[in-house]
N, C-alpha and C positions, 0 to 999 in steps of 0.2 A: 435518488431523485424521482420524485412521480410529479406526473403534470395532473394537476387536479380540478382543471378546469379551461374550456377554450370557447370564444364566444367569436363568432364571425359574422363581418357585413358584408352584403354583396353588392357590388357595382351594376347595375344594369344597363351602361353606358356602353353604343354597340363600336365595336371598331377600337376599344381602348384594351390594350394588354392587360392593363391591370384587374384583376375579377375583384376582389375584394380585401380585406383587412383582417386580422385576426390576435386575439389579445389572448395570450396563455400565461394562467397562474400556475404554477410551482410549487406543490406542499404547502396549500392554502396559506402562504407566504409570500410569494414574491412575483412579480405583475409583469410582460414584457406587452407593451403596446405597439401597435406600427408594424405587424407585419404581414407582408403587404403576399398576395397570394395572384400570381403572374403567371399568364397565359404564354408559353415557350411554344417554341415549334413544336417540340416532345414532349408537350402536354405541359399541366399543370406543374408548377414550383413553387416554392417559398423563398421570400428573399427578407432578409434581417431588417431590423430601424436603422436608419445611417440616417448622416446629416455632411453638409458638405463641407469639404476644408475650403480655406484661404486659397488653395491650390486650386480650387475648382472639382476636387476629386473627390469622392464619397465613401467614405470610413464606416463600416460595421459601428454602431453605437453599443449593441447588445450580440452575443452571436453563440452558437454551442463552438468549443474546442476540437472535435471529435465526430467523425462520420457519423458512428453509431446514434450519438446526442441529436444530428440533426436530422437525420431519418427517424429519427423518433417525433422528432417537433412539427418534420414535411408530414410524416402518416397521419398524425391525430390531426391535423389543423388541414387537409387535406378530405379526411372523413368529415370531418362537421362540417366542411365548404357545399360535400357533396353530400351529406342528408339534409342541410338548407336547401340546396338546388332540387332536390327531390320532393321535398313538400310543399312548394311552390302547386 
């Protein structure tokens, strides 16, 4: 699997956790939108597309399996957050 492409928007809204958005294609095949790039205490994360259940509670819609898979997803879409922010 190679990610073959990542496009990100940034939030410029002061005071809101959320930095921005980020859409990664997959083997110029397969699209994941919504994922949402979140200011933690310990820096920068990535958190998955979810949507809410019936319960109130909020499900992964799309998500990697495996440490490795999402440390791969958090690095690249992480760099391109922060060469957006740098060309500013």
């Amino acid at each position: 699997m190679e990610i073959t492409s990542v496009t990100v928007r940034k939030f410029e809204k002061d005071g809101n956790r959320m930095k921005g958005i980020a859409t990664v294609v997959i083997d110029n095949s397969f699209a994941i939108h919504d994922i949402r790039i979140i200011e933690g205490d310990n820096g920068l994360f990535i958190a998955m597309p979810s949507r809410k259940t019936a319960t109130g509670e909020y499900k992964d819609i799309a998500h990697p399996i495996n440490t490795d898979v999402r440390n791969m997803f958090q690095d690249v879409i992480l760099e391109e957050f922060k060469k957006e922010t740098s060309e500013e």
